[in-house]
TILO-858195 format. One line per 10 residues: number of its first residue (from 1); their letters; for each residue z, y, x of C-alpha. Coordinates in Angstrom, 3 decimals, decimal comma, always signed. Layout:
NUM = a = Z Y X  ...
***
This chain:
1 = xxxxxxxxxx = -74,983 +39,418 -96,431  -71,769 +40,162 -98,259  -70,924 +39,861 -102,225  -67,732 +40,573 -104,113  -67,339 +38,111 -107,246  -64,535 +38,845 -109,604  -64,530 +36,034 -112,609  -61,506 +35,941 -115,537  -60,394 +35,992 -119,283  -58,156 +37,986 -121,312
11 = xxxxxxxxxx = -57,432 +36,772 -124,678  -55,625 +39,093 -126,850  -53,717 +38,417 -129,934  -51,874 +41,219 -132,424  -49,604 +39,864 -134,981  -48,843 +42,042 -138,310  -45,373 +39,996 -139,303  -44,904 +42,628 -141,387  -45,643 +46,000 -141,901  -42,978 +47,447 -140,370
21 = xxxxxxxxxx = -42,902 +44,351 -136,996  -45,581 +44,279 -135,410  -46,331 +41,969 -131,857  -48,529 +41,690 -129,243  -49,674 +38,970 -126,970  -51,807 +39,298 -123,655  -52,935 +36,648 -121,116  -55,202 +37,349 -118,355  -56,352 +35,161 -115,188  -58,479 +36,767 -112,391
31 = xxxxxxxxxx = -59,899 +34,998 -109,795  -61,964 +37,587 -106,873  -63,453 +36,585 -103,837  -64,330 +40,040 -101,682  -65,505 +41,209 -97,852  -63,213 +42,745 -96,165  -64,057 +45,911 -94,098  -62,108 +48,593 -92,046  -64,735 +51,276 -91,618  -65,864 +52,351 -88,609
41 = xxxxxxxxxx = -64,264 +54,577 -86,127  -64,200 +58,526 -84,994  -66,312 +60,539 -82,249  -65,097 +63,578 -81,712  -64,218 +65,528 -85,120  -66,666 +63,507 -87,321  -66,931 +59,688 -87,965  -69,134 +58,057 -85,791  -73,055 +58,646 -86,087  -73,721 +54,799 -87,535
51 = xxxxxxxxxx = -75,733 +53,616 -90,263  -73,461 +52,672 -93,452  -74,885 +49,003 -92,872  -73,111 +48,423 -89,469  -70,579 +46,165 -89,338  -68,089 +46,071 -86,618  -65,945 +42,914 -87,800  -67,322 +39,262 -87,816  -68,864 +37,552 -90,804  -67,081 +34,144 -90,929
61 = xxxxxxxxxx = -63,780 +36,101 -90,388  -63,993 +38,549 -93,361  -63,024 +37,115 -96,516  -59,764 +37,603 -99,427  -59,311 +35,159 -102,044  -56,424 +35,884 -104,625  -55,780 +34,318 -107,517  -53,909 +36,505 -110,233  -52,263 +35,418 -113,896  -50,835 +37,615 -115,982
71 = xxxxxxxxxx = -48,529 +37,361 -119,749  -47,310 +40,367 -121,596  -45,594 +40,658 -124,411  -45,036 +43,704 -126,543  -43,053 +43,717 -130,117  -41,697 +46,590 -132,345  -40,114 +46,945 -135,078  -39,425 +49,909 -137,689  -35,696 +50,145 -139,298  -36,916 +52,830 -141,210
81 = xxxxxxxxxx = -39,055 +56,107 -140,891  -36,815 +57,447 -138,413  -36,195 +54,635 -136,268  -38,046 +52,399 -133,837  -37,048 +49,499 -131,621  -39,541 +48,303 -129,191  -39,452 +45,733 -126,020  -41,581 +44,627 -123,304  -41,957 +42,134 -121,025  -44,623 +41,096 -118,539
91 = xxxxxxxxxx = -44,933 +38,732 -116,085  -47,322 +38,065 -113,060  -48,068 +35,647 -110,818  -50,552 +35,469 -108,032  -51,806 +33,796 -104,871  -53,536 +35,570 -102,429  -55,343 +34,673 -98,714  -57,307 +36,739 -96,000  -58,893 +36,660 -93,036  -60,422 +39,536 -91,289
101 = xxxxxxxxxx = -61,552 +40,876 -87,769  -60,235 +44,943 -87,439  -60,259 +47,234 -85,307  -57,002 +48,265 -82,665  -58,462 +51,754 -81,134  -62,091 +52,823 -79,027  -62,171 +52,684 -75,630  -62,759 +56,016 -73,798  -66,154 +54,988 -73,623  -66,905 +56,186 -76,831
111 = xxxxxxxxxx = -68,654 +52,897 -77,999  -66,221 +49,768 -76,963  -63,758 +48,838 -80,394  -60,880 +46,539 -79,166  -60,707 +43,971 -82,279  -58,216 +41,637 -82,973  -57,802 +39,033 -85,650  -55,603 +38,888 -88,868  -54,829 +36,304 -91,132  -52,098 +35,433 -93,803
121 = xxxxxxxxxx = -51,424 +33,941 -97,536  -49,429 +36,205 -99,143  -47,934 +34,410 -102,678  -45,896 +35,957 -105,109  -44,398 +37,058 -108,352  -43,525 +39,989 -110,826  -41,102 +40,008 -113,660  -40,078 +43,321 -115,818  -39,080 +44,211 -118,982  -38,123 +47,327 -121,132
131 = xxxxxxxxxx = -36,115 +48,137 -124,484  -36,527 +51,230 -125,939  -35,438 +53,327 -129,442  -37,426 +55,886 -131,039  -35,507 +58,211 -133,328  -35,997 +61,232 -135,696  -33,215 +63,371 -136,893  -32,431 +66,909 -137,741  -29,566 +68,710 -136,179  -28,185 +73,166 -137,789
141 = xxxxxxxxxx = -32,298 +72,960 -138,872  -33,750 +71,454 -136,005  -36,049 +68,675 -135,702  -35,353 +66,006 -132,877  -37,230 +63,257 -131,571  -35,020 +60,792 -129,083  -35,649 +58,435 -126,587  -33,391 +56,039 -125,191  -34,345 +53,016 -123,316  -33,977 +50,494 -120,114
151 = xxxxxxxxxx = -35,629 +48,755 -117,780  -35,370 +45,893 -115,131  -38,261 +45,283 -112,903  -38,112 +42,029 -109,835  -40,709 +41,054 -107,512  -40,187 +38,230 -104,742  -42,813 +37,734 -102,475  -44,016 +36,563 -99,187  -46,573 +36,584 -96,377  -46,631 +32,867 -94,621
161 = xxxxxxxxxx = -47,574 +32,803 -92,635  -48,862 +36,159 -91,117  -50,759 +35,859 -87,294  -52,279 +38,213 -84,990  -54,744 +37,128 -82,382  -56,741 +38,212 -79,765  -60,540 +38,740 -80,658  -63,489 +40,070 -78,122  -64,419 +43,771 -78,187  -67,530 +44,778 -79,795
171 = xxxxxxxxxx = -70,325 +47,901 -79,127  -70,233 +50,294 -82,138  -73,690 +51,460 -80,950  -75,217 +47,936 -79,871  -73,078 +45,492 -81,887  -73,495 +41,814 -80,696  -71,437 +39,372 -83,060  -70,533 +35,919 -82,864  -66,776 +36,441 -80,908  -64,345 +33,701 -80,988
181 = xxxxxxxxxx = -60,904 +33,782 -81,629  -58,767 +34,014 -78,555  -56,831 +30,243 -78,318  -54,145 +31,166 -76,637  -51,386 +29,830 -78,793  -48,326 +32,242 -75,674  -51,008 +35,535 -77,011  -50,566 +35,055 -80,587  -47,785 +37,373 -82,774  -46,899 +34,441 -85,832
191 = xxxxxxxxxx = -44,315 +35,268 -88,587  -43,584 +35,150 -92,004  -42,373 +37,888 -93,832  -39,920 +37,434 -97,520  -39,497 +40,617 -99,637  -37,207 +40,932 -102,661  -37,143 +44,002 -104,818  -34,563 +44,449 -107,890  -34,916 +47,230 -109,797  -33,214 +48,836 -112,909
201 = xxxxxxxxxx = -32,852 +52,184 -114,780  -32,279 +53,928 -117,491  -33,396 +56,639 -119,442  -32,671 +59,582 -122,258  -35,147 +61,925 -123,494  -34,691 +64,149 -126,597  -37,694 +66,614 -127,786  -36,459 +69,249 -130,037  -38,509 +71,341 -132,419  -37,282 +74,974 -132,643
211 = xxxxxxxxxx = -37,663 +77,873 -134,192  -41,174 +80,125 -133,772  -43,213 +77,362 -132,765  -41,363 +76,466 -129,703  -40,847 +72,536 -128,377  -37,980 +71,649 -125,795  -38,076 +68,269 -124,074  -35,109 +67,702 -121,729  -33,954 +64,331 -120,222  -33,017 +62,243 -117,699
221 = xxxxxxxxxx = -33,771 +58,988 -115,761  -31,514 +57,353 -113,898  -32,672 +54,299 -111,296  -31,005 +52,058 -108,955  -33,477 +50,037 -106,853  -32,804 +47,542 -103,773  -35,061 +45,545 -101,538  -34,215 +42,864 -98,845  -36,695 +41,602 -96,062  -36,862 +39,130 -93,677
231 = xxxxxxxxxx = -38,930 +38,700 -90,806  -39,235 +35,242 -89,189  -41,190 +35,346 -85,522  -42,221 +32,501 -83,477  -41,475 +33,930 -80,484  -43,930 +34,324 -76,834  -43,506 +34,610 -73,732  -43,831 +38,643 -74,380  -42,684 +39,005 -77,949  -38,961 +37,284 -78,178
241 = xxxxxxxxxx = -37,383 +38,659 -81,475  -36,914 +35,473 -83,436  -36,454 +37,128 -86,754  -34,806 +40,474 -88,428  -33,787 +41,476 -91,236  -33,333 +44,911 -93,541  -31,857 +45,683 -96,549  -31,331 +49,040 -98,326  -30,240 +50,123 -102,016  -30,930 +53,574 -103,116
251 = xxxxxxxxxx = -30,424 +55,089 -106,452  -31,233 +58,433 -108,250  -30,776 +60,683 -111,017  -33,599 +62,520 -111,710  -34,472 +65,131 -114,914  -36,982 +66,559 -116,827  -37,984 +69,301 -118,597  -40,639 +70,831 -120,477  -41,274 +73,756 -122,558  -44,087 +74,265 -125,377
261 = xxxxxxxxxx = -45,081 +77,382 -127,270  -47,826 +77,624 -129,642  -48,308 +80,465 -131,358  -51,504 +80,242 -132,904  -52,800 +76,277 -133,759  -55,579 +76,967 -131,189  -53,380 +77,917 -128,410  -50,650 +76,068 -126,371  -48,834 +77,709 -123,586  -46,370 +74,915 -121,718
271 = xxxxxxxxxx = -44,519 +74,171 -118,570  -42,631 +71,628 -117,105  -40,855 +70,327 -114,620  -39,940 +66,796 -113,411  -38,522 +64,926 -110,216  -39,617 +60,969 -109,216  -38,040 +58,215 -107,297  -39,968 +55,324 -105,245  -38,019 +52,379 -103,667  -37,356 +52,052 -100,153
281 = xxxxxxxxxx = -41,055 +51,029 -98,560  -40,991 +48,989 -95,178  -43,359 +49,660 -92,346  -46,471 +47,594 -92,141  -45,218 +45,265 -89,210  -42,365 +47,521 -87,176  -39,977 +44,714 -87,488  -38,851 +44,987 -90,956  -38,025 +48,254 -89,862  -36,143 +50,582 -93,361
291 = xxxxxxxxxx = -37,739 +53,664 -94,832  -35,923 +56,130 -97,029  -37,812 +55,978 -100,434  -40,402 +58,438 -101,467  -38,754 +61,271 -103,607  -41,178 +64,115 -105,558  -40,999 +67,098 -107,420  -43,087 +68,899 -109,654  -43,716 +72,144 -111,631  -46,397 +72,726 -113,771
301 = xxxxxxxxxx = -47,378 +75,515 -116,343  -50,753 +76,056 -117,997  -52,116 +76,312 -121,203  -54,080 +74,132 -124,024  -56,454 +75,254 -126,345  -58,221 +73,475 -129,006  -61,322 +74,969 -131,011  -63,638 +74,340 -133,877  -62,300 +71,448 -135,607  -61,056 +69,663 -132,370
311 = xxxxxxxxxx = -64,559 +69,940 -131,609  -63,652 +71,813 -128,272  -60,534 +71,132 -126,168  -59,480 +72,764 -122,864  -56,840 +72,788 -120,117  -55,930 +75,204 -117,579  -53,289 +74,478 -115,310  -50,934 +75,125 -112,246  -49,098 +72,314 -110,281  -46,807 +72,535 -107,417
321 = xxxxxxxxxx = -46,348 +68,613 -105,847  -43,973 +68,363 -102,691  -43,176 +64,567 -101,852  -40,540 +63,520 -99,465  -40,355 +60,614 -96,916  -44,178 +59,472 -97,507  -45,510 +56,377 -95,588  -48,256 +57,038 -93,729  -50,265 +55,317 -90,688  -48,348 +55,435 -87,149
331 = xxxxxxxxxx = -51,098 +57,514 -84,963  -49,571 +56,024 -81,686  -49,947 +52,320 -83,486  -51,971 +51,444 -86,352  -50,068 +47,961 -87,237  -47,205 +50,555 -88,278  -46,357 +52,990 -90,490  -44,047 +56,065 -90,279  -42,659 +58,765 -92,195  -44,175 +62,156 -92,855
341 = xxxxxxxxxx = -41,040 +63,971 -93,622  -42,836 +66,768 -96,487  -45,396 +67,623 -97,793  -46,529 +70,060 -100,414  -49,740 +70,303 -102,419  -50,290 +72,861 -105,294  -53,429 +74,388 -106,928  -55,114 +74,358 -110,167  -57,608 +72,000 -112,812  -59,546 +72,849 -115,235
351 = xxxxxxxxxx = -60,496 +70,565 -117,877  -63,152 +71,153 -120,632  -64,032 +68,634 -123,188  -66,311 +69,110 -126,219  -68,911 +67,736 -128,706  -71,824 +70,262 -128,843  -73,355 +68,220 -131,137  -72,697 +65,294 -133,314  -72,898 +62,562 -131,028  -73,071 +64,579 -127,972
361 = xxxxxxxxxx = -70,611 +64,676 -125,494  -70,026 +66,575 -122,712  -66,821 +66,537 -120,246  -65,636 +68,929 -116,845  -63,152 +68,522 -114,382  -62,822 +70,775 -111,514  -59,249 +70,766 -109,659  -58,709 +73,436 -106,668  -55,897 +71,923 -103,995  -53,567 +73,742 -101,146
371 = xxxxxxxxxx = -52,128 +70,735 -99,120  -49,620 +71,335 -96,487  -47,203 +69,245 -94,364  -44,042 +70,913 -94,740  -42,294 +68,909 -92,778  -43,795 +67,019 -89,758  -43,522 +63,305 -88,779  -41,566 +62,267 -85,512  -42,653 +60,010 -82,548  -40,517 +56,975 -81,414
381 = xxxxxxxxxx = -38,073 +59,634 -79,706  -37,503 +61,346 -82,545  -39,460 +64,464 -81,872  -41,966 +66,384 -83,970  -45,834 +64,770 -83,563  -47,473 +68,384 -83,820  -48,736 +68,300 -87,635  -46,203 +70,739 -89,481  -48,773 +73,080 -90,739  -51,827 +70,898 -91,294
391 = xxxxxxxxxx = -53,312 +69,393 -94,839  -52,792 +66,142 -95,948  -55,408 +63,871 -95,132  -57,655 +62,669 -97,882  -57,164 +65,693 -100,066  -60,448 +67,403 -100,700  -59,847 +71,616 -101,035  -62,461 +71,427 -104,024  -63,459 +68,418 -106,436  -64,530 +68,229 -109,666
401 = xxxxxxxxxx = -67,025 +66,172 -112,118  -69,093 +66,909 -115,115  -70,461 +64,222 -117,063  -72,698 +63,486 -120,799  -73,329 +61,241 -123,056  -75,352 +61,074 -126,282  -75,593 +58,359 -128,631  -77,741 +57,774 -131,573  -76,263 +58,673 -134,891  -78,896 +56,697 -137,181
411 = xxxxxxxxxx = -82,206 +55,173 -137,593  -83,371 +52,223 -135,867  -81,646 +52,683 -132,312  -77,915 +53,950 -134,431  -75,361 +52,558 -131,210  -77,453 +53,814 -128,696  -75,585 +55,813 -125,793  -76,802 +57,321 -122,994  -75,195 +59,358 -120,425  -75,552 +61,169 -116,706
421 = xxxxxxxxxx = -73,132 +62,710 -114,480  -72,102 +63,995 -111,322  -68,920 +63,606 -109,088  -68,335 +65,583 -106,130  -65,427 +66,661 -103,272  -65,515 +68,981 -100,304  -64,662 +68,023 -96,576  -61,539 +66,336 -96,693  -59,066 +65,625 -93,498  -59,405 +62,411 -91,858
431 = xxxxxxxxxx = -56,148 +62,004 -90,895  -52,439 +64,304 -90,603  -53,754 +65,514 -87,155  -56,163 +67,071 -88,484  -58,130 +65,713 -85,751  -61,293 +64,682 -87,352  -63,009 +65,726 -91,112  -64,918 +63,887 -93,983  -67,943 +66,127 -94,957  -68,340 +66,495 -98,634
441 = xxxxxxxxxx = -70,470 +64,569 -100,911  -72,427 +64,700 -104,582  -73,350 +61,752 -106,495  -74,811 +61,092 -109,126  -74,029 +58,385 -112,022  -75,925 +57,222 -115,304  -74,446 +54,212 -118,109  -76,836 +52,923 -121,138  -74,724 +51,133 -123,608  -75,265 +49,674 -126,827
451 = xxxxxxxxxx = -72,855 +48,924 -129,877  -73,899 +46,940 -133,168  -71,708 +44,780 -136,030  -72,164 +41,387 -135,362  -70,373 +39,723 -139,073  -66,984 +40,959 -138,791  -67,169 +41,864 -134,884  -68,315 +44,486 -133,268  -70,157 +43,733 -129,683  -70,701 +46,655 -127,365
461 = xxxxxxxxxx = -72,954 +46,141 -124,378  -72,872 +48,777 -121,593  -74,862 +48,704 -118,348  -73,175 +51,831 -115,487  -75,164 +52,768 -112,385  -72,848 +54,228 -109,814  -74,785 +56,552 -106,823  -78,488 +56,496 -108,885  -79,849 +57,672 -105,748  -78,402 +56,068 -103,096
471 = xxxxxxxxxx = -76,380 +58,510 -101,133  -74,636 +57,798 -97,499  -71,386 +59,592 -97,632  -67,621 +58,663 -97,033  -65,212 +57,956 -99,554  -62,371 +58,452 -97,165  -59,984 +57,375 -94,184  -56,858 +55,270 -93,704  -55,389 +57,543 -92,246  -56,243 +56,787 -88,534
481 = xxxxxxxxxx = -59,306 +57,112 -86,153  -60,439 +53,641 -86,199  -61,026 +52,973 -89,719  -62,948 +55,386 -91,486  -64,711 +53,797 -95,011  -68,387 +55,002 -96,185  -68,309 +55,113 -100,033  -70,321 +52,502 -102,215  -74,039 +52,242 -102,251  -75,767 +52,370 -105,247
491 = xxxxxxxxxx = -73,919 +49,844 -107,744  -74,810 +48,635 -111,066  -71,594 +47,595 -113,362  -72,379 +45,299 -116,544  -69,791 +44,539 -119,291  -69,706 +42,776 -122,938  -67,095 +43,297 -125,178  -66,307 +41,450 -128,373  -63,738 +42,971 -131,203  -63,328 +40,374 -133,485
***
C-alpha cells in the first residue's frame, strides 16, 4: 500500500506603508513524502495489457522525501499616476532524497523487465530577483504604456551522491517481488553531479494606443544565461572516467509583437508574435554531456469577444509553435537524453466562458493540434533516427473540457457551490517513433465547496473529486517504451482557506 503526504504553511503578510508603497511578504515550507513509479512497459503498439494496480518496482525501494522553503518578497511604489517602480525577490531552498527500483528495457520475451536501482540526495538552492518601471505618457496624440525592467536569476545545486545498481528482473505478467540489491560494490556506477546556472536579462516593452481603436505592443528581451557542471565518478573496473566537466554560455535577443483592433467594444481581433530562449539543458547522465538551449517561436491571431455585460466571453484562436533543440528521452538508452532537432505544432482553441445565470457558471475548452517533427533527432553517429515526419509524443490531436458550477445566491445554504465536469484527449503518441499509442480517455470530475464570514474572515471549505467513476486510462508516456504512466484513480482533494 502506497500514500503520498504533502504537509506545510504559508503565511502571508501585505503591508499598506502608504497609499502609493505597498509590500508583500510570503513564506512557505513544504515537506512531501511520495511513491515513486515508472509505469509499466509497451507490447506491441499499445501499453501492456496489466491491471493499473501492478507494480513492477519494489516497495521498500520506492520512496522521495524533499524538503522545500520558500521567501518572496514583492514591493512597489507609485511616483505618481504615470509611474511605477516595482522589485522582486525570491528565494528557495530545498533538500530532496529518493530511492526507486525502474525499469532498463523488456526482454524479447515480452514479459521479463531488466530493473536496476537508483538512489541520490539531490540539495539545493534558488535566488532571483527583478526591477521593473511602469510608465504612461503621450507622444504627437498617442497614448503609451512602457515597460522596462531586469532580472538576475542563480541556482547551485547538486546530486551526492547519485548510484546505479544492479537489481533482479521481474515478470510483468507474474510479478514476484522481494529482489535484493546487487552488492557488488566493481558493478555499481557512483558519482556526484554540481550544477551552477547564472542567469540575467533585460527587457523593453512599449504598448501604444493609436488611432481607430488600434493597440501596438512591440519589444524586446534580451538574456544571457550560463551553466557549469561537474561530474565526479568513482570509477570500476568497466566504467573509468573519473570525472568531466561542461560549461556553455548562450545569449539571445529575442522580440515581440502584437497587434489589437477593436472595432466594436464586443469584438477584438489580435495577433502576435513572439520568440523564447531556454538555457543550455544537460543530458540526464551522458557524462555531463552540453545541449544547445531550447529556442521557440510563435504566431498567433484570433479574436475576443465579450457579450452581455461581460456576462459572456469567448476566444477563438490560431497558434503556430516550432521549438528548436528540445530534450527528449535517448530511444537507444533511457539514462540519456538527446536532441530532437524541430518540431512544429499548430492548430486552434476555443474558449467559451459565461454566467447563464446569476450564480451559474459554465466554462469550455476545446484545442485542435497538428504536431510534427520538423527536424529529426540523430543517433550516436550523427545520423537521422527515422522520425522526421512523425507527431510529437504526448500531444493529443483533440482535447478539450467543459465544466459547471452553481452556487447559492441566498437563503439558508447562501455559499453553497456545486459543480461537475468533464476532461477528455484523443490517442496520443507514446513516444517520437511513433512506435506505440495512448488510447483516449473521458473523465469525469465533481467539487462541493462552501464559503461563510467567520468575524472579519472569510473561511471557504471545498471538497474536489477527481475521476467520480473510477476510470483506467493513461495519462501519458516518458517518452520511451518502458515507462508508460496510467492516470490517477479516483481522488478526493480537501482544502480550508482562511482570509483574515
Amino acid at each position: 500500500m502506497f500514500f503520498s503526504l504533502q504537509t506545510g504553511w504559508s503565511p502571508y503578510i501585505r503591508w499598506e506603508i502608504s497609499p502609493d508603497t505597498q509590500a508583500t511578504f510570503e513564506l512557505q515550507y513544504r515537506h512531501s513524502r511520495d511513491p515513486l513509479f515508472f509505469g509499466i512497459p509497451t507490447l506491441g503498439d499499445r501499453p501492456a495489457d496489466l491491471p493499473r494496480e501492478r507494480y513492477l518496482g519494489e516497495e521498500p525501494f520506492s520512496e522521495r522525501k524533499f524538503d522545500d522553503v520558500l521567501f518572496s518578497f514583492d514591493w512597489s511604489h507609485a511616483f505618481n499616476d504615470h509611474w511605477t517602480l516595482r522589485h522582486r525577490f525570491y528565494a528557495e531552498w530545498f533538500e530532496g532524497s529518493e530511492k526507486v527500483v525502474g525499469p532498463l528495457f523488456l526482454d524479447s520475451d515480452g514479459r521479463t523487465l531488466n530493473r536496476l536501482f537508483i538512489t541520490d540526495v539531490f540539495p539545493g538552492e534558488s535566488y532571483a530577483t527583478s526591477l521593473d518601471l511602469t510608465g504612461k505618457f503621450d507622444t504627437w496624440g498617442l497614448r503609451h504604456t512602457l515597460l522596462s525592467g531586469v532580472d538576475y536569476l542563480t541556482r547551485p545545486s547538486e546530486i551526492d551522491p547519485f548510484i546505479f545498481r544492479s537489481f533482479p528482473s521481474i515478470d510483468i505478467f507474474n510479478p514476484t517481488h522481494g529482489g535484493e540489491i546487487g552488492l557488488d560494490p566493481s558493478a555499481d556506477l557512483f558519482f556526484s553531479q554540481h550544477f551552477e546556472e547564472y542567469w540575467y536579462g533585460f527587457y523593453l516593452q512599449d504598448q501604444v494606443q493609436l488611432p481607430y481603436h488600434f493597440h501596438l505592443l512591440a519589444g524586446f528581451r534580451y538574456d544571457n544565461a550560463t551553466s557549469r557542471f561537474r561530474a565526479d565518478f568513482v570509477p570500476t573496473a568497466d566504467f573509468q572516467t573519473p570525472s568531466e566537466k561542461s560549461e556553455a554560455e548562450d545569449e539571445s535577443v529575442n522580440p515581440r509583437f502584437g497587434l489589437l483592433w477593436q472595432p466594436v467594444p464586443e469584438l477584438s481581433l489580435y495577433g502576435n508574435y513572439v520568440e523564447n530562449f531556454g538555457q543550455s539543458n544537460l543530458s540526464s547522465l551522458g557524462g555531463g554531456t552540453q545541449l544547445q538551449p531550447e529556442t521557440a517561436q510563435q504566431w498567433e491571431v484570433g479574436l475576443k469577444t465579450e457579450l452581455f455585460d461581460g456576462r459572456l466571453t469567448g476566444t477563438l484562436a490560431w497558434f503556430n509553435l516550432t521549438k528548436q533543440n528540445i530534450a527528449t528521452p535517448d530511444p537507444f538508452n533511457p539514462l540519456f537524453s538527446r536532441l530532437t532537432g524541430e518540431a512544429r505544432n499548430q492548430g486552434l482553441e476555443l474558449d467559451v466562458a459565461g454566467e447563464i445565470l446569476p450564480g451559474w457558471q459554465v466554462i469550455g475548452v476545446y484545442s485542435y493540434i497538428d504536431s510534427e517533427i520538423t527536424e529529426d533527432a540523430e543517433d550516436e553517429f550523427g545520423n537521422p533516427i527515422g522520425n522526421q515526419g512523425n507527431r510529437f509524443f504526448n500531444i493529443p490531436r483533440h482535447g478539450g473540457s467543459l465544466w459547471t458550477t452553481y452556487e447559492i445566491q441566498q437563503g439558508l445554504f447562501k455559499g453553497l457551490k456545486l459543480g461537475a465536469g468533464v476532461v477528455g484527449r484523443s490517442e496520443r503518441e507514446g513516444d517520437n517513433e511513433n512506435s506505440f499509442q495512448l488510447p483516449g480517455y473521458a473523465i469525469g470530475n465533481v467539487l462541493v465547496g462552501y464559503e461563510r464570514k467567520v468575524g472579519p474572515s472569510k473561511v471557504t471549505v471545498q471538497l474536489n473529486v477527481e475521476n467520480l467513476t473510477d476510470e483506467t486510462y493513461f495519462a501519458g508516456s516518458e517518452g520511451g517504451r518502458t515507462s508508460t504512466h496510467f492516470g490517477a484513480p479516483r481522488t478526493f482533494l480537501g482544502s480550508v482557506r482562511v482570509e483574515f
